[in-house]
Structures are given as C-alpha cells and as structure tokens.
C-alpha positions as CSV (number, residue, x, y, z in Angstrom):
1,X,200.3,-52.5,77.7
2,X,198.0,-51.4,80.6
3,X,197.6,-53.0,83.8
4,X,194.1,-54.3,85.0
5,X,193.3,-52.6,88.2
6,X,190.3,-52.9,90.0
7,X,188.1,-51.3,93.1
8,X,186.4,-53.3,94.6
9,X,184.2,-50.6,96.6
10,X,181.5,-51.5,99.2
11,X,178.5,-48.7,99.7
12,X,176.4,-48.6,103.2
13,X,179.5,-48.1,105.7
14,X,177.6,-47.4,108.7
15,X,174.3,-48.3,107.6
16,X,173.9,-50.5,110.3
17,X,176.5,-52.6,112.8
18,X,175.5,-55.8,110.6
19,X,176.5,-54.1,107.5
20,X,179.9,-52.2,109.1
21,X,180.9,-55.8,110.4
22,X,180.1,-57.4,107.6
23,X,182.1,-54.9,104.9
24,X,185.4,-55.4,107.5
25,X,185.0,-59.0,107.1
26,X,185.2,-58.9,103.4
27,X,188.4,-56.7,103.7
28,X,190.1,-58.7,106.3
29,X,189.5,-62.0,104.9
30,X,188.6,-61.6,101.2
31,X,189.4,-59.3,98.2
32,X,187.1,-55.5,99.2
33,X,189.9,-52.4,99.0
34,X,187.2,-50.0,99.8
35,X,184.4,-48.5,101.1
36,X,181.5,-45.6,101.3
37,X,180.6,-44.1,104.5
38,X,177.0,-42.7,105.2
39,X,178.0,-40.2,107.3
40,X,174.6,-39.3,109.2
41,X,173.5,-42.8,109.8
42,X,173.0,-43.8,113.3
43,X,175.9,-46.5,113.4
44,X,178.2,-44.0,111.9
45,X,180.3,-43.3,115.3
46,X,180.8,-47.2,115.2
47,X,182.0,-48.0,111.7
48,X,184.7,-44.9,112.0
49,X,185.4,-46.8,115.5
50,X,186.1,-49.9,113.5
51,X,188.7,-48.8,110.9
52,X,191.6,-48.3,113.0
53,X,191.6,-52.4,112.9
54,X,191.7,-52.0,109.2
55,X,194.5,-49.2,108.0
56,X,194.3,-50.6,104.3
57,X,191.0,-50.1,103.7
58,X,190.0,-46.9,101.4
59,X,186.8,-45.0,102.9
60,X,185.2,-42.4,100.7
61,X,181.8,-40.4,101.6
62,X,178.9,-42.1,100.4
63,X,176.6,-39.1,100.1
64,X,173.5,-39.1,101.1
65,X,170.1,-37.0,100.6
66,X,167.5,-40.0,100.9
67,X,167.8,-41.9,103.7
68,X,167.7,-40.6,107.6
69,X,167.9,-37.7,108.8
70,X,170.3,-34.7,107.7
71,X,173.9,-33.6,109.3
72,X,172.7,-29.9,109.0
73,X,169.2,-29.0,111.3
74,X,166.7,-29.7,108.6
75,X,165.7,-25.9,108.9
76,X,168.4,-25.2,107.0
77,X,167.3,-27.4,104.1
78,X,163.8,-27.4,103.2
79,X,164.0,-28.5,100.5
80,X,165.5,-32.0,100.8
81,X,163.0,-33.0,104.1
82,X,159.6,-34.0,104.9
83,X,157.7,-32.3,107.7
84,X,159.3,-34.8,110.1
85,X,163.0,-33.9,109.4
86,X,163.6,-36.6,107.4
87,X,165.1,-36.9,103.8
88,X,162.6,-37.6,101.5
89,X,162.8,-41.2,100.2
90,X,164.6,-42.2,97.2
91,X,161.8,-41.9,94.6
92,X,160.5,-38.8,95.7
93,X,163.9,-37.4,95.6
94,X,164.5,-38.2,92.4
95,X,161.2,-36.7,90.9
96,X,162.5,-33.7,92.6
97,X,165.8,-33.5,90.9
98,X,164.9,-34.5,87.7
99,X,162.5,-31.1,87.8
100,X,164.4,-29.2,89.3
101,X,162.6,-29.1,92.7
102,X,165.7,-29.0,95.2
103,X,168.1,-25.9,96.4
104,X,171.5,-26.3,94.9
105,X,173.1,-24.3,97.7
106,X,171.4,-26.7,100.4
107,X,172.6,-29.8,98.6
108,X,175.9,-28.8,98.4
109,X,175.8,-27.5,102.0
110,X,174.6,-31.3,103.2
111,X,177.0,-33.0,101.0
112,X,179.8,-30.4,102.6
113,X,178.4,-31.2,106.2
114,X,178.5,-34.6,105.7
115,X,182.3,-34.7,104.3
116,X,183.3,-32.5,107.3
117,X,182.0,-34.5,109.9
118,X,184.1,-37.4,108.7
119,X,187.1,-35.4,108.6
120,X,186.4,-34.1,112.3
121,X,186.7,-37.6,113.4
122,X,190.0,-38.2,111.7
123,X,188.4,-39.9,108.3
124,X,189.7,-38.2,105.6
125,X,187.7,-38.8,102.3
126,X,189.2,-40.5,99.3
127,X,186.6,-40.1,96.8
128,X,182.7,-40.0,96.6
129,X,180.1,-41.3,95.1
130,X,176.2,-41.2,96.5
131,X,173.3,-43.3,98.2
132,X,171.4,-44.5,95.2
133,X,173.1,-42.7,92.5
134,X,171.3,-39.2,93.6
135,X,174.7,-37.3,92.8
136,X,173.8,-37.8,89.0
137,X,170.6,-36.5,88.4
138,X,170.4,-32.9,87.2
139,X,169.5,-30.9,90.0
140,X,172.9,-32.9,92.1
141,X,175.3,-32.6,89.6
142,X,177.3,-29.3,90.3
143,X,176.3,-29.4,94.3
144,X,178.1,-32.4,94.2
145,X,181.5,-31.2,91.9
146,X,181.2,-28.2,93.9
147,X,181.3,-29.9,97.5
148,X,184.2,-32.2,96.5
149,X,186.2,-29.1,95.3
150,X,185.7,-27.0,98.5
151,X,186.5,-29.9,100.7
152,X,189.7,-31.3,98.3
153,X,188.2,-34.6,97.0
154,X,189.5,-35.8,94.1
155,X,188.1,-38.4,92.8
156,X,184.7,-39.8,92.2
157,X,182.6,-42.9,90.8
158,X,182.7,-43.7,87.1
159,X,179.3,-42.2,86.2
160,X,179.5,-45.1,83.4
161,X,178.3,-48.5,83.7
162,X,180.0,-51.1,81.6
163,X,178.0,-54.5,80.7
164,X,179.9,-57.6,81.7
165,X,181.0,-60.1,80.8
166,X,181.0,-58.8,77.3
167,X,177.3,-58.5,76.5
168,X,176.8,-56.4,73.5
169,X,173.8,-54.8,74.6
170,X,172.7,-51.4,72.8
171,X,172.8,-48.3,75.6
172,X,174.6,-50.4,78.1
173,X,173.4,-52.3,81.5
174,X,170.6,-49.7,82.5
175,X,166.3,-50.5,83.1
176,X,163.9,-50.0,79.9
177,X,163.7,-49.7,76.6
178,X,167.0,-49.3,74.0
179,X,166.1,-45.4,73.1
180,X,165.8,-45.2,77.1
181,X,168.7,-47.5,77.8
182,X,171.1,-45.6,75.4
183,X,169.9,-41.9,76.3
184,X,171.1,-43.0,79.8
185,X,174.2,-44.4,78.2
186,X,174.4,-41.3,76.4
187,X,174.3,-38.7,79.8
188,X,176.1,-40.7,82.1
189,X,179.4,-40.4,79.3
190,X,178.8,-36.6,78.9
191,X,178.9,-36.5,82.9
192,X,182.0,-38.2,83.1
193,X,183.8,-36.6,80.0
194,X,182.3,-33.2,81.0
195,X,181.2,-32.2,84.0
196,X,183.4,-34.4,86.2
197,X,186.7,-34.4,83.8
198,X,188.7,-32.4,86.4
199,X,187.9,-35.7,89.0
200,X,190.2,-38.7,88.9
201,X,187.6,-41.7,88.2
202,X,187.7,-45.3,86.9
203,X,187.0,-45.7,83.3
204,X,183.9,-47.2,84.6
205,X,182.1,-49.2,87.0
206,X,181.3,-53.5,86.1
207,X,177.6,-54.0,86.4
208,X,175.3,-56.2,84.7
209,X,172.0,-56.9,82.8
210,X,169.0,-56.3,85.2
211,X,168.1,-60.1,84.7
212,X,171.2,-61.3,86.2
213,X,171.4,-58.5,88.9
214,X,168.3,-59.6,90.0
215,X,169.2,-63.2,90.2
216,X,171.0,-64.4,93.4
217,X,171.0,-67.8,92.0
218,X,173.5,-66.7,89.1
219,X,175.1,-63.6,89.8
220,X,177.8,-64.8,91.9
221,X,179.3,-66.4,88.5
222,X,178.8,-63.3,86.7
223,X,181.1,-62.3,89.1
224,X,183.5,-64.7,88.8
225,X,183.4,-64.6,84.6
226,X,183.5,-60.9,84.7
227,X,186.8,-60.6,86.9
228,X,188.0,-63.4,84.5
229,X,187.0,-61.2,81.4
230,X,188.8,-58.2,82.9
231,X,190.5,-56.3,80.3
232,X,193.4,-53.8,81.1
233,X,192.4,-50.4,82.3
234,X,191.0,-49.2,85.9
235,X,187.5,-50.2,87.0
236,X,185.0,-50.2,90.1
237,X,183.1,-53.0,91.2
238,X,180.5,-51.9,93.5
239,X,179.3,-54.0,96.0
240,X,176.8,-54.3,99.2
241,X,178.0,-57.2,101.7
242,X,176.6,-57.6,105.2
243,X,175.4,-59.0,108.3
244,X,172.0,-60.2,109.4
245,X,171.3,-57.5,111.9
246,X,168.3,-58.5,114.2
247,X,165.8,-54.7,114.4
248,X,167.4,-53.5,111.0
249,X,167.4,-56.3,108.5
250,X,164.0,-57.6,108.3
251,X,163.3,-54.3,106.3
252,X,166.5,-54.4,104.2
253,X,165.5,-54.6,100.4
254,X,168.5,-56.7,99.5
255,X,169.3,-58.2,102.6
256,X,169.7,-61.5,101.4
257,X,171.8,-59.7,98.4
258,X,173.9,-58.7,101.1
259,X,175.1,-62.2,102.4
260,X,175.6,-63.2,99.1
261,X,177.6,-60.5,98.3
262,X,179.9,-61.2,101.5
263,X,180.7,-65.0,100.8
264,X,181.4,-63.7,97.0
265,X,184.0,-61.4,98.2
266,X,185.5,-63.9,100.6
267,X,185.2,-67.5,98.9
268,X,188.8,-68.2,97.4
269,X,187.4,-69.3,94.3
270,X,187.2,-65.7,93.8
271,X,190.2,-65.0,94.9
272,X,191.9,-67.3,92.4
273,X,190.3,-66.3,89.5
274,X,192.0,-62.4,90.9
275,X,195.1,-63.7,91.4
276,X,195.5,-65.7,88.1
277,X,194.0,-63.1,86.0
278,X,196.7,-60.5,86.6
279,X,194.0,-58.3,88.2
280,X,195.7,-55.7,90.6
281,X,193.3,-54.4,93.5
282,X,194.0,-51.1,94.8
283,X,192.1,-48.1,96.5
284,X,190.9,-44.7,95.2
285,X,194.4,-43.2,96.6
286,X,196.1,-45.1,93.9
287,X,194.2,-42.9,91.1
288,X,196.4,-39.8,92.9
289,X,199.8,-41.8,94.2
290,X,202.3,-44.5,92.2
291,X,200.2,-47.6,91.6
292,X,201.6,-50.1,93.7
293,X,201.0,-54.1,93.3
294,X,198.5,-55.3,95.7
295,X,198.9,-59.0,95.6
296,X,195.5,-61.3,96.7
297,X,196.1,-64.0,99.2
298,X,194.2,-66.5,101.6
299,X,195.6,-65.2,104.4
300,X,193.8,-62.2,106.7
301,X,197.0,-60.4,106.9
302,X,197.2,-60.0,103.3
303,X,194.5,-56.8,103.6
C-alpha cells in the first residue's frame, strides 16, 4: 500500500523580513518542510542569510515575472516591464501570456537569472513553482521546462489542484462556471501528464472551494479535516505564513491570511492530527532520494 506523504511548501521566501521570519518559525516550531524563494525581492540577501539556522528546510525558486523589479537589466526584457523597469503586475501579465504577448527567450532568460543567483549564494534549487501561478499559462510553459532543464531542476509543482476534503465538485477547486471550472481542470492535467512528465511532481496540490479559501473563520479546519482525509500518495500543501511587517504589510492582500496561516502550521492540534494520521512530511529532495520517515513532534528540534 502507499504511504501518505506530504509538502507542506510555503511561497513568498524573501518577500519581506516579516514573511522570511515568519516561514522559519513555522519550520522550527511547527510542521512547514519547505519553501519558495523570490529571488529578486529586496529581502532576498536576508532570507538566504537565515537558512543556515534551518539545514532541513527545502528551498525551491519561486519564479517570478510580476512583482518587483527583474534580476536581468530590464533592457534586456522588454517585454515583461513597464516603462519604469518594473514587472508588469499580475493581471496584466497574465492577459499577456494568455495572447501570446511575452518573449519566450526573455522569460526563460529571467527565470534562468533568477535560479543562478540563488545558486551563486550557495542555495541550490530543489524544485520550482511560480509567483501567482504565471509558469502555467501558455506563453510560460516551455520558458519554464526549458529554464529548469538548463539549470538541472527536477522537480516542479503539481500543476493539478485536488478538492479537499472530498468535495465532489465537477472541474475541481478552480473560480467560475463548471464548463470554465473543468476546461481548467482539463489543461492543468495535460500540463502535468504532458508537458512537465519528464519533472518529478506531487500527484497534486490540496486546495479548496473558493468559499472556504476565502474564509479565515473556517479554513483552518479545512485544514485540519483535509490532513485527516489524507489518502496515500504524495501531495503539496501550499501555504503563505508570516509576520506583521510595519512599511510592507498594510498593503499585503492576505496579510491577515498570513498570520493565520502561521498559528495553523504551528498549533499542535495540527500536529496531532499529522502524527496520528500516518502522514509522512518530507521535502522536494525526497521525490529524487530514498523516502525517509520524518516523524512530527512538539519539540523545535524535531525540524
């Protein structure tokens, strides 16, 4: 019979110092094996200075064309920045892949930039995924597959989305309509069974029904029923915990989501419902390597 195994995988590394302390915290003292790094954010420099405290922890390169400004001078990528040097924001960068609007050789160049400067500084890459998903629209697909094969990453995010706990919902946990919800359903499989089958990925990643991700109030016990509902087989939960950061936070989006998110992944309620559901945590390195047991406990040491 198959084991459960389980990522539990925080995005934003290096957002901000609130969101780098925050994401150590729920490592040291809770049940997070891994996390994303956004490479050219400001507060980069400090979160690679923070994980030689933390050995365990798995970092992958959270990719980003959306927020900030690029690795590479932004003369070199046109396409992907304003007039200011910035990325474009998320929703006009995703009108631009979806039609085709972006340079495949300068997204794959920025994604390669970013990879390389974490491996200048030591921080080798175990697997990749994207800021908001941008590595699965059309126009990002093969940059991406092309990036993580020049610079030997092998493994990715599940591109599928599974709906827990159990909800039979047709086309899965995605916004809009069923036609909309299953022709999302219905690409995000042939991306995964396709164009990434030569990655090593999760079968998929746990989300949820946008009424309950939207709902602080609740979502913390769909948490806590999902990881009870667990079957076997590998899966990602991805996660956002954080810090209040005076000067960054009041224009954080989920910033409350954030706190939440950290005293989830640290309250031993959780913890207990891991540790009695057979659920073995490990990192990305254990999709390459012998899966070893990683056994939850109360104790900081145990991470």
């Amino acid at each position: 019979m198959k084991e459960k195994r389980l990522i539990v995988n925080a995005d934003d590394f290096g957002m901000s110092r609130g969101i780098t302390d925050g994401i150590i915290l729920a490592h040291r003292y809770g049940f997070l094996t891994s996390t994303s790094l956004m490479a050219n954010m400001p507060t980069a420099e400090y979160a690679v200075s923070r994980l030689a405290n933390v050995p365990r922890l798995g970092v992958g390169a959270h990719l980003n064309i959306c927020t900030g400004r690029p690795i590479l001078h932004p003369r070199e990528i046109p396409s992907l920045v304003d007039r200011d040097g910035h990325f474009h924001a998320p929703h006009i960068m995703i009108r631009k892949l979806w039609t085709w609007r972006t340079s495949a050789r300068e997204i794959e160049a920025e994604f390669r930039a970013q990879i390389r400067w974490m491996c200048d500084r030591g921080v080798i890459p175990e697997h990749a995924d994207s800021h908001h998903h941008m590595h699965l629209y059309p126009a990002a697909v093969l940059p991406f597959i092309r990036a993580l094969d020049a610079e030997g990453i092998l493994c990715a995010r599940a591109p599928r989305s599974s709906v827990w706990p159990g909800a039979k919902v047709i086309g899965g946990p995605h916004e809009g309509s069923a036609v909309r919800r299953l022709s999302v359903h219905s690409y995000r499989t042939a991306l995964q069974f396709l164009a990434f089958r030569k990655l090593r990925m999760p079968e998929s990643r746990i989300s949820f029904l946008s009424k309950d991700r939207h709902n602080l109030a609740g979502l913390g016990e769909c948490w806590k029923v999902a990881l009870a509902s667990l079957p076997p087989g590998t899966f990602e939960l991805a996660c956002h915990p954080g810090l209040f950061e005076r000067g960054f936070s009041e224009t954080d989006r989920i910033r409350m989501q954030r706190e939440e998110e950290l005293y989830w992944l640290t309250n031993h309620e959780w913890l207990d419902v891991i540790n009695s559901s057979g659920i073995q945590l490990i990192t990305y390195r254990e999709l390459v390597e012998a899966p070893s047991r990683r056994p939850v406990t109360r104790a900081a040491a145990a991470l």
